[in-house]
C-alpha positions as YAML, in Angstrom:
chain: A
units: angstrom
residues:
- id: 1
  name: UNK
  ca: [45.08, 122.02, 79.96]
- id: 2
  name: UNK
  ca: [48.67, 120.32, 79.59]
- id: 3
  name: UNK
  ca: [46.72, 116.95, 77.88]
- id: 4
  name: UNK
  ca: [45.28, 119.25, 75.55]
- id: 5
  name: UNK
  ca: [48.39, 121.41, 74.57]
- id: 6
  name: UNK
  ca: [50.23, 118.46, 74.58]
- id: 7
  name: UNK
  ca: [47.57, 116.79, 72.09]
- id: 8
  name: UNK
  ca: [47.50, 119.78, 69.59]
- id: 9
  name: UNK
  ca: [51.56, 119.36, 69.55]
- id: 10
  name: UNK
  ca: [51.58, 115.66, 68.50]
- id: 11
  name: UNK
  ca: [49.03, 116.98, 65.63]
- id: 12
  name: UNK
  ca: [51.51, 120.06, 64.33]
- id: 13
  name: UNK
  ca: [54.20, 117.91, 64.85]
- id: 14
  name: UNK
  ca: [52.27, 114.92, 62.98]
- id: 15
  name: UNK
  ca: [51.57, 117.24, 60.52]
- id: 16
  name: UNK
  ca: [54.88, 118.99, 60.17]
- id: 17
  name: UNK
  ca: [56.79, 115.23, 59.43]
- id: 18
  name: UNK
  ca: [54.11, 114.20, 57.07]
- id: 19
  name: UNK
  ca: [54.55, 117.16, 55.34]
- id: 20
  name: UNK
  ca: [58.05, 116.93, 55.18]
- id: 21
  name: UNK
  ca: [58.07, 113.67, 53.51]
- id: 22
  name: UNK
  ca: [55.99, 115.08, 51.12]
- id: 23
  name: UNK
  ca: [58.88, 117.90, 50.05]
- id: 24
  name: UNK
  ca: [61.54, 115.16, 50.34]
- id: 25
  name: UNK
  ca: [59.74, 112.77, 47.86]
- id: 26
  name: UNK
  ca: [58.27, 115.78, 45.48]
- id: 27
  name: UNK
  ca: [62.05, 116.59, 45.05]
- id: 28
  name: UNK
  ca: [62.75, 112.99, 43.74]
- id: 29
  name: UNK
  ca: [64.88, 111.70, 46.59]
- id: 30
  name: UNK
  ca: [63.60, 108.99, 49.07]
- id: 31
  name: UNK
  ca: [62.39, 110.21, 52.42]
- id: 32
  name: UNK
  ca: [64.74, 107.39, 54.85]
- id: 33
  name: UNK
  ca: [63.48, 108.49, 57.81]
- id: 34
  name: UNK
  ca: [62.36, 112.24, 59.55]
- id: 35
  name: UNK
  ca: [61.87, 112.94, 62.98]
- id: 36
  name: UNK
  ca: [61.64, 115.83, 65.74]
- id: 37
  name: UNK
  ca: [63.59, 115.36, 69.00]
- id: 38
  name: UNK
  ca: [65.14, 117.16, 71.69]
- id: 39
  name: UNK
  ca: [69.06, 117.43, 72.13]
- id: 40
  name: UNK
  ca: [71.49, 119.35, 74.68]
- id: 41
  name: UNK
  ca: [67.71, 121.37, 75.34]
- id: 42
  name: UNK
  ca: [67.07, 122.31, 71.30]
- id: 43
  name: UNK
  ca: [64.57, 121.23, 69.14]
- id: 44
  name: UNK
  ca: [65.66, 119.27, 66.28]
- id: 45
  name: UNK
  ca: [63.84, 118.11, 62.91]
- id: 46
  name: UNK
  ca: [66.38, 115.87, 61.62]
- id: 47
  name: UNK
  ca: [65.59, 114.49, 58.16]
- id: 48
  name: UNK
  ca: [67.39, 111.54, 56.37]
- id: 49
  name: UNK
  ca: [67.39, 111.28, 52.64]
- id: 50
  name: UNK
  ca: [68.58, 108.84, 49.79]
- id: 51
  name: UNK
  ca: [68.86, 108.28, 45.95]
- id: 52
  name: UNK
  ca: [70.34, 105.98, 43.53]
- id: 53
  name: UNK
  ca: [72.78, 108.40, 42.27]
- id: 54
  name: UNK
  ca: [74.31, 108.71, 46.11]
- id: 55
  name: UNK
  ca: [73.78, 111.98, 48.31]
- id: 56
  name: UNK
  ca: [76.00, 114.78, 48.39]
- id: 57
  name: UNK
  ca: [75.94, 118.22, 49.93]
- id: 58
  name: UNK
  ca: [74.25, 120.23, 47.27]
- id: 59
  name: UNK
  ca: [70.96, 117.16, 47.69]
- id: 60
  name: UNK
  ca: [71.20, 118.11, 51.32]
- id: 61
  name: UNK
  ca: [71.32, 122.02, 51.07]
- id: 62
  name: UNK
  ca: [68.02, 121.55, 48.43]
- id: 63
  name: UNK
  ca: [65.90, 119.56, 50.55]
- id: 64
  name: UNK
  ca: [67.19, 121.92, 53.78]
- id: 65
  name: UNK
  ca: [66.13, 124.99, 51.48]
- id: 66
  name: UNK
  ca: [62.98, 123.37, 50.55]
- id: 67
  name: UNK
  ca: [61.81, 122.38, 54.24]
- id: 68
  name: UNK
  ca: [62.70, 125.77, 55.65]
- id: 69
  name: UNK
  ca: [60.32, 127.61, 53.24]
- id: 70
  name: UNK
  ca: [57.59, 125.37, 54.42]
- id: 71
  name: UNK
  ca: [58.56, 126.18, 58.11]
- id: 72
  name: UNK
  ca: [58.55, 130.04, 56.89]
- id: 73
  name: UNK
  ca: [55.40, 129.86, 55.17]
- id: 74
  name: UNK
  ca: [53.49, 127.84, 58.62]
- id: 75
  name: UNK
  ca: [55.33, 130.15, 61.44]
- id: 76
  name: UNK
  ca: [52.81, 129.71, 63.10]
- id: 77
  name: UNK
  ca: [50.97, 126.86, 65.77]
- id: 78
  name: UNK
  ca: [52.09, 124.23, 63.49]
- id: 79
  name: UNK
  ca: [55.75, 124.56, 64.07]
- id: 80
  name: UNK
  ca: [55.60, 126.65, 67.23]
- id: 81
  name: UNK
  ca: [56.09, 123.47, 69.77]
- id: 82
  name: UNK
  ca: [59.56, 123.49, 67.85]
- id: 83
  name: UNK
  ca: [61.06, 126.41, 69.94]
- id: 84
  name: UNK
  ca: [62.64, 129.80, 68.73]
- id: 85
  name: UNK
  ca: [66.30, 127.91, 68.22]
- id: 86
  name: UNK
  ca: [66.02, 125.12, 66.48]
- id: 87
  name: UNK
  ca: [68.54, 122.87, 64.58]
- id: 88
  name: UNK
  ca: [67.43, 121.55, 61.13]
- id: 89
  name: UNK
  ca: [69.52, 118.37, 59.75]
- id: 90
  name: UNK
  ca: [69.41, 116.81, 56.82]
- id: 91
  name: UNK
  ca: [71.44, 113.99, 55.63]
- id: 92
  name: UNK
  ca: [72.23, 110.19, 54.00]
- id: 93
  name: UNK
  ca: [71.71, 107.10, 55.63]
- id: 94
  name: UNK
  ca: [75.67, 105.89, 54.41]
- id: 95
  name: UNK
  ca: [76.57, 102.41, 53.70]
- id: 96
  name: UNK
  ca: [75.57, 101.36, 57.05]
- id: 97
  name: UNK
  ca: [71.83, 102.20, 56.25]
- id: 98
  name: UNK
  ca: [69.44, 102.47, 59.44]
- id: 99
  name: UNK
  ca: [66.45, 100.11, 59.25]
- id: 100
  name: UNK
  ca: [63.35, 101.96, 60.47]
- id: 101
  name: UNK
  ca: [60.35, 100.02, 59.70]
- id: 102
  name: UNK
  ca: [59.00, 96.64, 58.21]
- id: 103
  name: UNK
  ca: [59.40, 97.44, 54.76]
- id: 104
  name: UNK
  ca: [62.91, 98.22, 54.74]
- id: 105
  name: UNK
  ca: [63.70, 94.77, 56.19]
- id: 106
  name: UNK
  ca: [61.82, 93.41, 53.75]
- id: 107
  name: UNK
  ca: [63.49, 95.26, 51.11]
- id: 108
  name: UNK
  ca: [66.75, 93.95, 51.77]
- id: 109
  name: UNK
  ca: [66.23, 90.37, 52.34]
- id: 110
  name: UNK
  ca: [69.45, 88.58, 51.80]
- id: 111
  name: UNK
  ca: [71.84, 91.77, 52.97]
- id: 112
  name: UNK
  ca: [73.44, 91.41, 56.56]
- id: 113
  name: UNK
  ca: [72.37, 93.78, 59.27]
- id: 114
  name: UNK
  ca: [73.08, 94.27, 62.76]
- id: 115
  name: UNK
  ca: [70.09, 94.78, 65.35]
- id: 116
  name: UNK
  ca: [70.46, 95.69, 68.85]
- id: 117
  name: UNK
  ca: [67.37, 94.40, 71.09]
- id: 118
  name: UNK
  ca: [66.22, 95.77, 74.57]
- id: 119
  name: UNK
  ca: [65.63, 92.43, 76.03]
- id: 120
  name: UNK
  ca: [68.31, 89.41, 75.77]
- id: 121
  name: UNK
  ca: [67.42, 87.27, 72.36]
- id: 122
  name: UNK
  ca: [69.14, 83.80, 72.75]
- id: 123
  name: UNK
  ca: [71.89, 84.99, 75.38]
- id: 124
  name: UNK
  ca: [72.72, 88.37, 73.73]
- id: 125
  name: UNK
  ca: [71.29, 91.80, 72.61]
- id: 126
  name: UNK
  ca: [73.38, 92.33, 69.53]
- id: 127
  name: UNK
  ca: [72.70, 90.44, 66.58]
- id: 128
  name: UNK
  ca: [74.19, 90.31, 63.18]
- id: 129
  name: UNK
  ca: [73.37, 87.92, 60.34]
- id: 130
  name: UNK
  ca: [71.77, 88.00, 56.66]
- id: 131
  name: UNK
  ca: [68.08, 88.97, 57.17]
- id: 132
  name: UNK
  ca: [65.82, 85.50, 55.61]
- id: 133
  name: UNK
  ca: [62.28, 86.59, 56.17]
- id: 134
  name: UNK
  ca: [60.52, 89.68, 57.56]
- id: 135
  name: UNK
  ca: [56.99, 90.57, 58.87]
- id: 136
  name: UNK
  ca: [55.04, 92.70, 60.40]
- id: 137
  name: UNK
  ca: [55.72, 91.52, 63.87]
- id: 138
  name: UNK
  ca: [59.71, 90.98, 63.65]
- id: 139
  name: UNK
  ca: [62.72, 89.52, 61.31]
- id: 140
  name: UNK
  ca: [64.80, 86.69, 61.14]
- id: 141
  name: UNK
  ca: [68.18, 86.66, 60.86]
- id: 142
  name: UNK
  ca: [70.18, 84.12, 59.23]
- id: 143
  name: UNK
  ca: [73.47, 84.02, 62.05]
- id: 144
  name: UNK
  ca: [76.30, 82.38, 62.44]
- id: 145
  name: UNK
  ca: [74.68, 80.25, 65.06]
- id: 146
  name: UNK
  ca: [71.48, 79.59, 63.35]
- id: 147
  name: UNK
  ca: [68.07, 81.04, 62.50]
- id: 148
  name: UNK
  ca: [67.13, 83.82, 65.28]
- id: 149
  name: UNK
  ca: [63.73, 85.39, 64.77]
- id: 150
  name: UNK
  ca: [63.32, 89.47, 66.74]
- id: 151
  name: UNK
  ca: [60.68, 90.67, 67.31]
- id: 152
  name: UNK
  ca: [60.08, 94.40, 66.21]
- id: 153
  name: UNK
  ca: [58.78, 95.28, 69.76]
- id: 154
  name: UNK
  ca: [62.60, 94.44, 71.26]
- id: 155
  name: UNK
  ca: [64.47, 96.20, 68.74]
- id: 156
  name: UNK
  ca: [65.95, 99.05, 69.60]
- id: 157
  name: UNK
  ca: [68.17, 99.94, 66.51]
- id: 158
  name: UNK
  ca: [69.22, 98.71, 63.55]
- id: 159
  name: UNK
  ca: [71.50, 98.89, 60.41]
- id: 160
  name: UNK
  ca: [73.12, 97.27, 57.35]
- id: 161
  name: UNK
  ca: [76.51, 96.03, 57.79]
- id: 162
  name: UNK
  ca: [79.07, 97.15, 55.61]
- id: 163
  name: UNK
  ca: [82.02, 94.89, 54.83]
- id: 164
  name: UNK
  ca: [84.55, 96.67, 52.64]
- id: 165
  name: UNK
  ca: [87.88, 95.74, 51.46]
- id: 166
  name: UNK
  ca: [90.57, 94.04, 53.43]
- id: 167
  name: UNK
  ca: [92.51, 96.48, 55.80]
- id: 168
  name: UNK
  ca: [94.86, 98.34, 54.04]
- id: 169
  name: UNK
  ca: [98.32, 100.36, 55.65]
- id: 170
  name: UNK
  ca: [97.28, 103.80, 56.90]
- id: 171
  name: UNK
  ca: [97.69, 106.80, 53.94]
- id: 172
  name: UNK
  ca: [97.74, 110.19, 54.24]
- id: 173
  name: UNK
  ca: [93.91, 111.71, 54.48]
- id: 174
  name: UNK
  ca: [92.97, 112.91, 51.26]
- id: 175
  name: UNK
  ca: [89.96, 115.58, 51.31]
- id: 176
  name: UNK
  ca: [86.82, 114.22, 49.30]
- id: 177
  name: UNK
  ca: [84.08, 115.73, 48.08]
- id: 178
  name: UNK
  ca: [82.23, 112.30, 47.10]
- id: 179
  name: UNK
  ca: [78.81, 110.47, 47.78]
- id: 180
  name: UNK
  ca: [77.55, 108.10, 50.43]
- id: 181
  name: UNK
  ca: [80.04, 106.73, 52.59]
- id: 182
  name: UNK
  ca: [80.18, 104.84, 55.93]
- id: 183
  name: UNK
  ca: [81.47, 107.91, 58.18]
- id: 184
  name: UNK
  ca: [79.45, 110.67, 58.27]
- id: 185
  name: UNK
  ca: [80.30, 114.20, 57.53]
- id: 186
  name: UNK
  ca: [78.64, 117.08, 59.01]
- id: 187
  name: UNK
  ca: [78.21, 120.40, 57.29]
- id: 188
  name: UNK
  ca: [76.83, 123.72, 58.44]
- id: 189
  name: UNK
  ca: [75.64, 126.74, 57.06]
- id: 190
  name: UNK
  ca: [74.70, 130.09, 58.42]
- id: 191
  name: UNK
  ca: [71.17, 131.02, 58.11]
- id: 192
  name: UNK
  ca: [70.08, 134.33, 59.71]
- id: 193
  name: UNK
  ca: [66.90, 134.99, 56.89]
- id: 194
  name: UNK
  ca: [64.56, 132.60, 58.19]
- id: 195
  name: UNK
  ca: [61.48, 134.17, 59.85]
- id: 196
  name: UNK
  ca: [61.86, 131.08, 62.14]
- id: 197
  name: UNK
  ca: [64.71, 131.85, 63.87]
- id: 198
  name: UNK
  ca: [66.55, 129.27, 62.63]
- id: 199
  name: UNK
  ca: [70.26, 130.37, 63.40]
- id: 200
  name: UNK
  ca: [72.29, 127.46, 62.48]
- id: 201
  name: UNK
  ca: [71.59, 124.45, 60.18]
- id: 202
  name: UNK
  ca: [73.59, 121.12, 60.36]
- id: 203
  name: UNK
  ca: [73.85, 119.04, 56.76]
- id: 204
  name: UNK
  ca: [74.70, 115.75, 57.26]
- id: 205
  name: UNK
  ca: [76.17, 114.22, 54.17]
- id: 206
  name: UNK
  ca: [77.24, 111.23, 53.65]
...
């Protein structure tokens, strides 16, 4: 009974991210990456999201306003293994972009990235060099001590590196209101309307 309750979850949940990177892309922004997970014992459908233009709050509170009406509209078994509380989070990836899958090594060839690997890779577990090839099977960075090919079945994380200007005196902290950048903000607004139960939602803008 537990196999087959458990089996019917991965399919809502299957579902429920396919269908969210459907909304995400039928908005015009790029679905990065969207996934359901457990923290501090709450469900959590965190969604990451991109554009050319940069991401800013108001992208984050359309695609969080967008998702929640499809969560509305299927209150039912398909978003039931999510829980009564649930957080949902939507934000950018930054300038340290997260590399999720094949294609986005492969879309930036020639940028540097760091990867972290499970096992050790040449003596170490934290690599960072210009990425010369990719393929289905792993990537190969270009490091400081040479060619070093990871394969995706180590990897554990990985980003794009950011190197920005040389380090400048400390200023006073200005508040911004601007698009992507490498520290993350975090944003939350009070949602008591949804039929879901949704009490709190956290948007994540970079």
């Amino acid at each position: 009974m537990k196999k087959e309750n458990q089996r019917k979850n991965d399919e809502f949940l299957s579902q429920t991210l396919l269908a969210t990177e459907k909304i995400v892309v039928d908005l015009g922004y790029e679905c990065v990456n969207v996934v359901s997970l457990r923290e501090d014992g709450r469900s959590v459908l965190r969604i990451m999201i991109d554009s050319i233009g940069g991401i800013d709050v108001r992208d984050c509170e359309t695609v969080s306003k967008a998702v929640n009406r499809y969560l509305d509209a299927n209150d039912t078994a398909e978003t039931a293994y999510l829980g009564d509380r649930y957080y949902l989070e939507v934000s950018s990836p930054g300038l340290e972009r997260p590399l999720f899958t094949p294609a986005d090594y492969e879309r930036f060839i020639g940028k540097e990235a760091r990867v972290k690997t499970s096992e050790l890779v040449d003596g170490r577990k934290t690599h960072v060099g210009f990425i010369a090839d990719s393929n289905d099977k792993g990537v190969t960075l270009d490091t400081e001590q040479g060619a070093r090919y990871l394969p995706f079945a180590d990897v554990m994380r990985a980003n794009l590196v950011f190197r920005g200007l040389e380090p400048q005196p400390p200023k006073k902290a200005k508040k911004r209101n601007g698009k992507n950048g490498k520290n993350e903000k975090t944003y939350r607004v009070e949602n008591n309307s949804s039929k879901t139960a949704i009490e709190e939602e956290q948007l994540r803008c970079s």
